[in-house]
C-alpha positions in Angstrom: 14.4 -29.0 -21.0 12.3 -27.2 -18.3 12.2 -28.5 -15.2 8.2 -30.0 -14.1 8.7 -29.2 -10.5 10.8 -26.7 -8.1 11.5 -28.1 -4.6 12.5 -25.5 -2.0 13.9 -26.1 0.6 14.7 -23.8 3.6 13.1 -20.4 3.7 15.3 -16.9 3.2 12.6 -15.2 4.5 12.1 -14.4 7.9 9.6 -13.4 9.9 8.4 -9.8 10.1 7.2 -8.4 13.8 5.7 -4.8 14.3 4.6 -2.6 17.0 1.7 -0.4 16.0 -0.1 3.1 17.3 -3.2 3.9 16.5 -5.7 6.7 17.1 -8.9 8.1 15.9 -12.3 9.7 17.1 -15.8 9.0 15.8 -18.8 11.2 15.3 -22.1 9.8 14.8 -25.5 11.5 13.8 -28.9 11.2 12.7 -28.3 12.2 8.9 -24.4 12.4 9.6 -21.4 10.4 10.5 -17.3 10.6 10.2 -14.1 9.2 11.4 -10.8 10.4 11.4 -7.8 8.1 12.5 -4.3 8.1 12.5 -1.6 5.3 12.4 2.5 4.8 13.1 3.6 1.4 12.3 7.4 0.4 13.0 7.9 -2.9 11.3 11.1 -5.1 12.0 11.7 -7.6 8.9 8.9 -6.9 6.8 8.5 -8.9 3.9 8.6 -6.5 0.9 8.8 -7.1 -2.8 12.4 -7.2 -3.7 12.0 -6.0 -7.3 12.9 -9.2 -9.3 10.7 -12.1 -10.2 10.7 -15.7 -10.1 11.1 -17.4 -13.9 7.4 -17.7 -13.5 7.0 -13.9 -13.0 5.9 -14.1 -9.3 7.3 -11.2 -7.5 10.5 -12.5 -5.3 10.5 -11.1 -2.0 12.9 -10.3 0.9 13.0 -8.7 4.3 14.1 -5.5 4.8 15.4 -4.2 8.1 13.3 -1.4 9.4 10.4 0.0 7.7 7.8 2.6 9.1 4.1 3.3 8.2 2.7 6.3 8.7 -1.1 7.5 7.8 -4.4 9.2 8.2 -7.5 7.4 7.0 -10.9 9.3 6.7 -14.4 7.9 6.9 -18.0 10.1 6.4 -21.6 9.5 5.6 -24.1 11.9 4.5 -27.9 11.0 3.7 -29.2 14.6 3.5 -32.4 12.6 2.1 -33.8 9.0 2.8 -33.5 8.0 -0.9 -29.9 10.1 -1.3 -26.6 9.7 0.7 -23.1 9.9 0.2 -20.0 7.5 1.6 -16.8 8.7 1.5 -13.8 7.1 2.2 -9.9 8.3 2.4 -6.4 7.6 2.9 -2.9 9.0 3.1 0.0 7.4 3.9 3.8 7.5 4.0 5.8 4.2 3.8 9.8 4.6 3.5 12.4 2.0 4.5 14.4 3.3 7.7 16.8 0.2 6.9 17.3 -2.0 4.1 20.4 -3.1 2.2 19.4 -5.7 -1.0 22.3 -7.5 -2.4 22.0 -6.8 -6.1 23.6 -8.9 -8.9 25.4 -6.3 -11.0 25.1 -8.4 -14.7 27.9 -5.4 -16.0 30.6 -6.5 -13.6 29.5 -9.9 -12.3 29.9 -9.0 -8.9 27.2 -8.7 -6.0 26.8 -4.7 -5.3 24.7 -3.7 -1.7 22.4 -1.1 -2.6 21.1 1.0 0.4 17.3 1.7 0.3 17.2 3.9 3.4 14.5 6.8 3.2 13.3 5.4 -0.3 9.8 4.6 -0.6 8.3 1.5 -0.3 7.3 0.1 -3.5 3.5 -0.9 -4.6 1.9 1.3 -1.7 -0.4 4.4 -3.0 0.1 7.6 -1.2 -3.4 8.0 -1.6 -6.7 6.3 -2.0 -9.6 7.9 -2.0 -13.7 6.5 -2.8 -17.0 8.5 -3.0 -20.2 7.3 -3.6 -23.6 8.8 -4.2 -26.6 6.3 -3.9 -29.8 7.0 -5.1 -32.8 4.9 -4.6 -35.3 6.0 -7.4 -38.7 4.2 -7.4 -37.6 0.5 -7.4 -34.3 1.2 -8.7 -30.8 1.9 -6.4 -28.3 4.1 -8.7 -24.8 4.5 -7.2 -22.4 7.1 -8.6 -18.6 6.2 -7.7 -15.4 8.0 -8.3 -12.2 6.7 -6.9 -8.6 8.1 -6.8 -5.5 6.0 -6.4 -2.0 7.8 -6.2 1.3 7.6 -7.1 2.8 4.4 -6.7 6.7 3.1 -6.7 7.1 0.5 -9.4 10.3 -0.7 -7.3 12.5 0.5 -4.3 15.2 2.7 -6.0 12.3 6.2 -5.1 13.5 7.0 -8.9 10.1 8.9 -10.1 10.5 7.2 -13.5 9.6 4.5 -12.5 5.9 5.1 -10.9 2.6 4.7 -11.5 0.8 7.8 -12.0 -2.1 8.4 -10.1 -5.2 8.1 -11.5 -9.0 8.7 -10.9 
């Protein structure tokens, strides 16, 4: 039968360390305000999705050598009007393994194959995200007007493009 409990014992996973930059400038204004930053993130062990799941369908995951983080994020507010204003927020970023070797079960052969994700991206992390709102305050009432984007996003770590999700807004 199936068992009633799991009891794990020693972890696989160990702990991930990284050294961050950051840098940005900030304008603020009467009617008007924006940020613009930038980040470089050089992770050792991150803990990463490995692709396979559990038998419960949690997503197993695994360190991987050397991974980097790269972005721009993008901030502004508008109110042209006291009633009107608009909030926008942005992101793009580039996340790619600089090392990683997963030890795949090939089910074909029976054998345990290394397969090298170097330079692949990392999967479930958009390229982009992007969020604008216009608020309105009419009478009592506050309307809000929102469109978001998300973009393309790796399904798993192989970079193969058929297995993304599109982007969408």
């Amino acid at each position: 039968g199936e068992p009633r409990y799991t009891r794990w014992s020693e972890s696989l996973v160990e702990e991930e360390r990284v050294v961050a930059y950051e840098a940005g400038v900030a304008f603020r204004g009467r009617s008007l305000s924006f940020t613009v930053n930038g980040y470089w993130m050089d992770f050792a062990n991150e803990i990463v999705a490995s692709g396979y799941y559990d038998p419960d369908r949690g997503v197993l995951r695994g360190n991987a050598g050397k991974t980097l983080h790269r972005g721009v994020e993008l901030g502004l507010r508008w109110r042209p009007h006291p009633d009107h204003g608009l909030r926008l927020a942005a992101s793009r970023s580039w996340d790619e393994y600089e090392t990683f070797v997963f030890q795949d079960y090939d089910w074909d052969t029976g054998e345990t194959v290394a397969r090298d994700f170097a330079g692949h991206p990392i999967a479930l992390f958009p390229e982009a995200l992007v969020s604008a709102t216009w608020s309105s305050r009419l009478g009592p009432f506050l309307a809000d007007l929102r469109l978001r984007h998300l973009g393309k996003q790796y399904l798993d770590n192989t970079g193969d493009e058929d297995r993304t999700i599109d982007a969408s807004t």
